[in-house]
C-alpha positions as CSV (number, residue, x, y, z in Angstrom):
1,X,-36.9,153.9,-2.3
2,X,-34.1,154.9,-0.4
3,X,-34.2,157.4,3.1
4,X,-31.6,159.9,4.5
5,X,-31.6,160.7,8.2
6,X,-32.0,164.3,8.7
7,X,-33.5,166.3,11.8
8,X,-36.4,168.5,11.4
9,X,-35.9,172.1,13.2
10,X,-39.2,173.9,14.5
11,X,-39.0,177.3,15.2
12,X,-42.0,179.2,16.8
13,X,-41.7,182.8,16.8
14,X,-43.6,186.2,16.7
15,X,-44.4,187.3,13.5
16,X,-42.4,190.5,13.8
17,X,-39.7,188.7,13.4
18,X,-40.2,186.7,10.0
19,X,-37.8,188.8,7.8
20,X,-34.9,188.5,10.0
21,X,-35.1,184.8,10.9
22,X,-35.5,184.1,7.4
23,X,-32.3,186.1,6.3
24,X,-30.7,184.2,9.6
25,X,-31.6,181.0,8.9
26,X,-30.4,180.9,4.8
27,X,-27.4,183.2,6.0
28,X,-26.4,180.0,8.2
29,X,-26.2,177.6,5.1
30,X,-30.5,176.5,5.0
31,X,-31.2,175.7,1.7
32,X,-34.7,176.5,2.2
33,X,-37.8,176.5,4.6
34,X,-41.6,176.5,5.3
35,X,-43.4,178.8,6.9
36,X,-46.9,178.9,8.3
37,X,-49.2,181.0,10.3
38,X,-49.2,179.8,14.4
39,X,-51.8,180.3,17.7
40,X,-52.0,178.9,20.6
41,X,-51.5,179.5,24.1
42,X,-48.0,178.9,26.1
43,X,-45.6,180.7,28.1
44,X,-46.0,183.9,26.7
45,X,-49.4,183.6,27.0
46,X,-52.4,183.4,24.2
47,X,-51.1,183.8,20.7
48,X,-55.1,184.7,18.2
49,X,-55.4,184.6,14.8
50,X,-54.8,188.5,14.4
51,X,-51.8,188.2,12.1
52,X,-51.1,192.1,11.7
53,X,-48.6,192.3,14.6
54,X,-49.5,189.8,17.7
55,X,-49.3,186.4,15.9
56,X,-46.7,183.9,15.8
57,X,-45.6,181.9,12.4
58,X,-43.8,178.0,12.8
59,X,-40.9,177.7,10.5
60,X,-39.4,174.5,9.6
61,X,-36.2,173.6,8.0
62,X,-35.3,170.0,7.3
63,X,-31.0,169.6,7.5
64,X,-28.5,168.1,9.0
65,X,-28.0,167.9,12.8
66,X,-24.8,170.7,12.3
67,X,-26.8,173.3,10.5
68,X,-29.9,172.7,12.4
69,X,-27.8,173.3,15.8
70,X,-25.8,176.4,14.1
71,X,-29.4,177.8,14.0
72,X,-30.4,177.0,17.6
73,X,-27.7,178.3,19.0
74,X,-27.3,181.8,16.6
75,X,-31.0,182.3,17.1
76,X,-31.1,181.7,21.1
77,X,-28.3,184.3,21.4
78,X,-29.7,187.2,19.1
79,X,-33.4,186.9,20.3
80,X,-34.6,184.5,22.5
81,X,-34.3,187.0,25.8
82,X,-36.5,189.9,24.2
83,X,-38.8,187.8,22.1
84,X,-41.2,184.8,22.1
85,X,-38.8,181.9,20.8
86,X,-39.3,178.4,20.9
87,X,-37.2,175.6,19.2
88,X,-37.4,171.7,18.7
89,X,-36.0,169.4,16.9
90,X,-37.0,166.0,15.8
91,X,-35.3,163.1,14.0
92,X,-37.0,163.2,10.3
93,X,-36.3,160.6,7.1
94,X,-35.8,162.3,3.7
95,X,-37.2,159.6,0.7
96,X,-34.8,159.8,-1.9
């Protein structure tokens, strides 16, 4: 079995904005993505399990460190100031 180094981008973010951070994220070069419903409490405060409109999702995309910072930085500018936005990365290794 052989392993690739890749990073592993986390993107928390309000629900409202799935459809746009989706087209976003492919639009940047992702060939694809998992996305999964989110709560918890932070600095925007206490995030329930009412899905409809006040929930967050976690998205992941597993890339290289390029795209992964493309994405960072393209999603920071366009919505980070008006909308509940956190990102992290982590180093990952794809088994080939």
């Amino acid at each position: 079995m052989t392993s690739q180094p890749m990073t592993l981008l986390i993107i928390i973010s309000e629900t409202v904005l799935e459809d746009i951070l989706i087209d976003e994220i492919m639009d940047l070069g992702a060939k694809g993505y998992t996305i999964t419903d989110a709560r918890g409490r932070g600095t925007h405060g206490t995030r329930a399990g009412r899905w409809t409109q006040g929930g967050n999702i976690r998205i992941e995309i597993v890339g290289n460190a390029a795209l992964c910072e493309r994405i960072v930085q393209r999603l920071q500018s366009a919505y980070e100031q008006d909308y509940g936005l956190l990102m992290y990365t982590a180093p990952v290794e794809l088994q080939n």
